[in-house]
N, C-alpha and C positions, 0 to 999 in steps of 0.2 A: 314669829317675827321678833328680832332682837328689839331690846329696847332701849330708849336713854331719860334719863333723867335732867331735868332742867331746874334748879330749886335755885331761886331769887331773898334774901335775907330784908331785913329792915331797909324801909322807904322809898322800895324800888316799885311798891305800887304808884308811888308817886311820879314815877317816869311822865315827859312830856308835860310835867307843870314843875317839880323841883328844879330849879337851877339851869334850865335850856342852855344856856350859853356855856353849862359843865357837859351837861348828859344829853345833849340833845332835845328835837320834839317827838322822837318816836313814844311808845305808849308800851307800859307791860305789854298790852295784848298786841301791839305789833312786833314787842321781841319775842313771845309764845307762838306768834303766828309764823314770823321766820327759822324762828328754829323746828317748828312742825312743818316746815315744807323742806325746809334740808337734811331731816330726818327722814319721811319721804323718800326724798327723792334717794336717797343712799340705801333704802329697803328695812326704813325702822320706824318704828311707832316711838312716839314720843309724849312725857307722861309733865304735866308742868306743873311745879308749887311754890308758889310767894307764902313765906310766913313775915312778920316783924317783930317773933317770938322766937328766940336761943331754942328752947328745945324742942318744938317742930322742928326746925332744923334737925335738930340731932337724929331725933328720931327715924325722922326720913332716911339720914346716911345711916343710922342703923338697917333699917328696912332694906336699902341700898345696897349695902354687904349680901343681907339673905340672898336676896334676890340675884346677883353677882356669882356667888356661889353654889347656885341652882341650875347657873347659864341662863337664865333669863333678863340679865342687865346687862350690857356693855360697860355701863360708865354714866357717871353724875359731871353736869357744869352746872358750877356752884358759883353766883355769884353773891357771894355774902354782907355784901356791904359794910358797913361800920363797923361789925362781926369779924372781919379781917384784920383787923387792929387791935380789936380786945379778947378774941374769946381763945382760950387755952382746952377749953370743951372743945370746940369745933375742932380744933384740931386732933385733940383725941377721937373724934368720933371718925374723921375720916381715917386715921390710923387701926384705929381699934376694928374697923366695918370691911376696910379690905376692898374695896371696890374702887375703881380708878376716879381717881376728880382729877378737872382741870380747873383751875383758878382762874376766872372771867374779872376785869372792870373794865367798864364801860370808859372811862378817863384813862387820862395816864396819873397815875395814882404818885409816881417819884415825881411827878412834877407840880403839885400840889403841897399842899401844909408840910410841916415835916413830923405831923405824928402820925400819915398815910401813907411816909414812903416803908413801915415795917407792917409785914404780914406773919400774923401765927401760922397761917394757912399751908403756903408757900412750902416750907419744909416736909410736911405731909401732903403736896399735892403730885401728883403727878404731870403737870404741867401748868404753866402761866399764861393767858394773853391779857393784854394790858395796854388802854388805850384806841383801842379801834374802832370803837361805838359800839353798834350792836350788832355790829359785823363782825366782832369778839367771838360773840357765840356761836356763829357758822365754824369761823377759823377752831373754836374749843370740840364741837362737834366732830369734823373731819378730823381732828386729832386722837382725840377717842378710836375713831372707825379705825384707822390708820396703826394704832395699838393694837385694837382686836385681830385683827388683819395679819398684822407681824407677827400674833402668839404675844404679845403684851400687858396682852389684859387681865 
């Protein structure tokens, strides 16, 4: 069974108490829980990890790579948070690892501060959603599939 990857960056455990009126009141474990049932339903196991530490991150999209080029991964949605603005790592790692990412935020990210309308991410990602809530991740999901599908992956 193909698989995907769902890795959450810094303070997204706090989904459902940070900031409601940004991120909504859904919970980590109801964005884990919806992206394993449209994983599911599209015929893939689906594998979930919140760090609020850089290099779990990384490592994971290293791991991510093997595993991609083994045919055992489809593709990672990476919602990286704060990560997305600062880290130069991240983005090497998704370059360097080879395996498709889509860029998740939950907000709309340009229409906030304006030191979150630049992402490192972005230029190494294979695709963006942005602003949808956590219906991002469904929409990042079928993206994914949708590449595998075409030979894009």
């Amino acid at each position: 069974m193909p698989k995907l990857l769902i890795l959450n960056g810094p303070n997204l455990n706090l989904l459902g108490t940070r900031e409601p009126a940004v991120y909504g009141a859904h919970t980590l474990a109801d964005v884990e829980a919806l992206c394993r049932q449209a994983g599911e339903a599209a015929g893939c196991s689906v594998e979930c990890l919140q760090s609020n530490h850089e290099g779990v991150l990384i490592d994971a999209l290293h791991e991510a790579g093997r595993a991609h080029r083994a045919g055992e991964l489809l593709g990672v949605v990476l919602n990286a948070g704060a990560y997305t603005h600062t880290s130069v790592a991240l983005h090497d790692a998704i370059k360097g690892a080879g395996a498709p990412v889509v860029e998740v935020h939950i907000s709309n990210v340009h229409a906030r501060e304006p030191f979150r309308h630049h992402s490192y991410l972005s230029p190494a990602a294979a695709g963006i959603v942005v602003g949808f809530g956590i219906d991002g991740y469904v929409l990042a999901i079928e993206g994914l599939l949708r590449r595998a599908r075409a030979g894009r992956g």
